[in-house]
Steps between C-alpha positions, in 0.01 A plus 500: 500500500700176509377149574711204550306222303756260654300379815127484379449145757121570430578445125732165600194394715232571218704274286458211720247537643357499123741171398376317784155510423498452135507818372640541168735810550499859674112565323246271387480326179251784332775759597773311291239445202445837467874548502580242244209672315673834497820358387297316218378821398862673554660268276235557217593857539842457513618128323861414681779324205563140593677385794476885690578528835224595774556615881174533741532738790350349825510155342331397807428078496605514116156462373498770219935463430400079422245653238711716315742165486209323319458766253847421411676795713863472683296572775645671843310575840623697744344559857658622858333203663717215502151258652378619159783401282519184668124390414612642131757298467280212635244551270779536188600195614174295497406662173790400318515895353848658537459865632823688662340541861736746741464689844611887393371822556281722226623777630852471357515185280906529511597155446346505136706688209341748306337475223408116575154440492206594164219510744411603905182428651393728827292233681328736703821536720584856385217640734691344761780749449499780678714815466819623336471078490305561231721647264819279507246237484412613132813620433627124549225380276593768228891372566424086432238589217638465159482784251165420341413301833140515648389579849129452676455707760232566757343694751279508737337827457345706779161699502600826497178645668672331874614786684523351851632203679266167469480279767446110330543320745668210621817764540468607155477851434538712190725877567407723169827688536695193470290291262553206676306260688683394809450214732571631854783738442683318178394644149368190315378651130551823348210584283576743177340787371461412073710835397727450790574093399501606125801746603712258687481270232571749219759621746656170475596574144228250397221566246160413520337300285159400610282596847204245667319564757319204719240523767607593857548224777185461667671458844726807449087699543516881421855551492590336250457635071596188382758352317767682175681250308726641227721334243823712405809445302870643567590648197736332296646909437591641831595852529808557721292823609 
């Protein structure tokens, strides 16, 4: 299955609609607390030398990229939304916090070099990828990491005990075969098995360091496991093999 991630207007409309009435990004503020909260707790794990080099995937309105520039990061955001990278750039600008704000795709991340950046933070876009997507996605990530370089991954992880179609809704509905939640006919989020998003990541060539599990999404009801994040490493010794 391929999606083209290109033309998401509900996603352009979400993010001004949200702008317009005073929202403060894509989610709410206790969304991005808890996400400057795992980072806190990341970076405990995992202390970053001075002056290293961050990129957030789905960057969205810039909201977790501008707090990795406070912690003293040469911090980059990335998002296919240009509305989104617009209010970042907005909100860099009113802050007075220099962050490296650009419209790209996570999927293949070819305008950095390799071997560019000490630290990637998944935030809570790679559910959004769907398909053989998937894989060049983290093989990009493993390509731009450093040797050494850290990468926090997540997933939205499915409850395996689904094993028929669930109506949610509103044109939501979740396909078990798939994994993914679709809106109408367009696959929205793929939710991961834990074995299955521990392979692809170990697939990557990346090694895992640490596993945390939070509490499902409320809204997501009985199809939803909750959420895996993982910190891993690429190896500073790759194997040509």
């Amino acid at each position: 299955m391929e999606v083209d991630y290109s033309n998401r207007k509900d996603w352009t409309q979400r993010y001004i609609r949200r702008k317009a009435t005073g929202k403060v990004g894509w989610a709410d503020e206790d969304s991005y607390k808890a996400k400057e909260e795992r980072i806190d707790s990341f970076l405990s794990r995992n202390p970053l030398p001075k002056n290293s080099r961050s990129l957030e995937l789905g960057c969205g309105a810039g909201n977790i990229t501008l707090f990795m520039a406070k912690k003293g990061l040469d911090a980059y955001g990335v998002d296919i939304e240009p509305v989104a990278i617009k209010w970042a750039k907005e909100r860099m600008k009113a802050s007075a916090i220099t962050a490296n704000f650009s419209v790209r795709n996570v999927v293949d991340l070819k305008n950095f070099p390799d071997e560019f950046f000490d630290f990637v933070y998944d935030g809570e876009t790679l559910h959004c990828i769907i398909g053989q997507a998937r894989k060049g996605c983290l093989s990009n990530v493993f390509r731009v990491l450093k040797k050494g370089g850290h990468f926090l991954a997540g997933a939205n992880l499915v409850n395996g005990e689904i094993t028929g179609p669930v109506d949610l809704g509103s044109r939501c509905r979740f396909n078990p075969n798939s994994q993914c939640l679709y809106h109408g006919d367009i696959p929205y989020y793929y939710l991961s098995r834990e074995k299955e998003f521990l392979d692809e990541i170990c697939g990557a060539g990346f090694r895992i360091l640490h596993t945390e599990k939070t509490p499902k999404i409320p809204e997501c009801g009985k199809i939803h496991a909750g959420w895996l994040w993982v910190d891993v490493v690429k190896p500073k010794e790759i194997s040509d093999g």
